[in-house]
C-alpha positions as CSV (number, residue, x, y, z in Angstrom):
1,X,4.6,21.5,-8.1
2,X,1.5,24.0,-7.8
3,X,-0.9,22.9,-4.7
4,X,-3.5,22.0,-7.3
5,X,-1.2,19.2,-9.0
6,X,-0.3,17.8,-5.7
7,X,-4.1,17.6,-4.9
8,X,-4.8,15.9,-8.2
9,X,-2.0,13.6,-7.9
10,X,-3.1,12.4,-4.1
11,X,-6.4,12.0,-5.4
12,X,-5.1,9.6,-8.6
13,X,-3.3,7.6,-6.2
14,X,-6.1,7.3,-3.7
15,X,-8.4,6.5,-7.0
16,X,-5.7,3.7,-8.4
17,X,-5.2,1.9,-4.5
18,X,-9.0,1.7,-4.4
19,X,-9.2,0.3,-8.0
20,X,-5.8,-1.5,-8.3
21,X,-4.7,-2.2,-4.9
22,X,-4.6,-5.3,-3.0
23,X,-7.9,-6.3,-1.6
24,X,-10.3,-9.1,-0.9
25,X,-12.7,-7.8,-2.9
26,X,-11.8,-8.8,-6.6
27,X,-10.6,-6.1,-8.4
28,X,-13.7,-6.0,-11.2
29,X,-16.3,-6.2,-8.7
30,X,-14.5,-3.4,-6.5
31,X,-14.9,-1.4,-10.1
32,X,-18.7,-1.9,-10.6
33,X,-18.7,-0.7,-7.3
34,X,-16.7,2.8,-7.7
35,X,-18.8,3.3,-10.9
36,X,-22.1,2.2,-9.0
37,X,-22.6,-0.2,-12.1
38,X,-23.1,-4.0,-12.4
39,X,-23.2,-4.9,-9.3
40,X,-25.6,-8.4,-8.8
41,X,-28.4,-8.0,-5.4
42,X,-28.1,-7.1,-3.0
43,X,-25.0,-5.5,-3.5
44,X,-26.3,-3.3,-5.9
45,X,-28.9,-2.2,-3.6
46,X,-26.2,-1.5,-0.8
47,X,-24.0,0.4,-3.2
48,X,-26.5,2.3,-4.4
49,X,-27.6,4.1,-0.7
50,X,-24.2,4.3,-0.2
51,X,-23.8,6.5,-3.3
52,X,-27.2,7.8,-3.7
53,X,-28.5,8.3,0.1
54,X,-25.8,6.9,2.4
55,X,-27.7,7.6,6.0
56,X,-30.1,4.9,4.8
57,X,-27.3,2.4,4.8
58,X,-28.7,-0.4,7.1
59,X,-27.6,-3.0,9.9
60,X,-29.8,-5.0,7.2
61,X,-28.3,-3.9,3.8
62,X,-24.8,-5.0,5.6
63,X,-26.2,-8.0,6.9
64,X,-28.2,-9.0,3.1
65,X,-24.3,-8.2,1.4
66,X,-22.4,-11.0,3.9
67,X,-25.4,-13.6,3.4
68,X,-24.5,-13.3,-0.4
69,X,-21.6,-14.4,-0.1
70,X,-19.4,-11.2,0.7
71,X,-16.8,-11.4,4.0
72,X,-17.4,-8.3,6.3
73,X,-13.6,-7.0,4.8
74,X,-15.0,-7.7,1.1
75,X,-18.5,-5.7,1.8
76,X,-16.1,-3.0,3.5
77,X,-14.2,-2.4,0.6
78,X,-16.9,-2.1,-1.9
79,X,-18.2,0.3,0.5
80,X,-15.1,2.4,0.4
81,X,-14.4,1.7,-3.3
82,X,-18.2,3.1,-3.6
83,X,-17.8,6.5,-1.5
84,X,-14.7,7.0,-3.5
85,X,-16.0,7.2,-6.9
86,X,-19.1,9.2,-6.1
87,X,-16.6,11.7,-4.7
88,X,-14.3,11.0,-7.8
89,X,-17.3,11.5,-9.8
90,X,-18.2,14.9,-7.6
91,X,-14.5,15.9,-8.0
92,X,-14.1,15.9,-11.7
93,X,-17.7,17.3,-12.4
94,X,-16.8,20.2,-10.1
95,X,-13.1,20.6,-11.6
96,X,-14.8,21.0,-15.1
97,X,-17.6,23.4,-13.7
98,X,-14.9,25.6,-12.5
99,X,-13.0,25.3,-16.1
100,X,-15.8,26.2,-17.4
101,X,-16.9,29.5,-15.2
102,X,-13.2,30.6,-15.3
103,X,-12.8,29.7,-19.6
104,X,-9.9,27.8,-18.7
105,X,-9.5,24.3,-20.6
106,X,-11.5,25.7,-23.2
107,X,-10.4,26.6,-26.9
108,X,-9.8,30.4,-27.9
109,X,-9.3,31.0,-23.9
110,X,-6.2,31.6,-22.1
111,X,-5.5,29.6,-18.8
């Protein structure tokens, strides 16, 4: 197997534990928080800096996510499940930029 499938296929399996793994976090809300999406205050809040502006992540954004409701292993793991898909996100948008610069994956242009 090329380097590039076993790198693809590490990252699918890190993206399907996050999303379909056992956790404490139910599994929907750990998927609004991969896809930065849905998520009810102040979790959205906290998933949003940790997506958007992560060194702004707060001992108070923490705290405001466990007095909703949230254990400290439940807020962890919609942290993580958060990181992930912004770098899944990252991943694939630079995986297409390079099919696109090198015409690979494109009609009429040989791989």
């Amino acid at each position: 197997m090329p380097d590039e499938d076993v790198k693809r296929a590490a990252h699918r399996a890190l993206v399907d534990r996050v999303l379909k793994g056992e956790g404490r976090a139910p599994a929907d809300q750990r998927a609004r928080a991969f896809g930065n999406d849905g998520l009810a205050p102040p979790l959205d809040t906290l998933i949003g800096k940790v997506v958007d502006t992560p060194a702004q992540v707060t001992e108070a954004d923490l705290a405001a996510a466990k007095a909703s409701g949230c254990t400290e292993d439940q807020v962890f793991e919609l942290v993580v499940c958060a990181a992930v898909g912004q770098s899944d996100r990252l991943y694939e948008a630079g995986l297409a930029a390079l099919a696109e610069a090198t015409g690979e994956g494109r009609p009429g242009h040989a791989s």
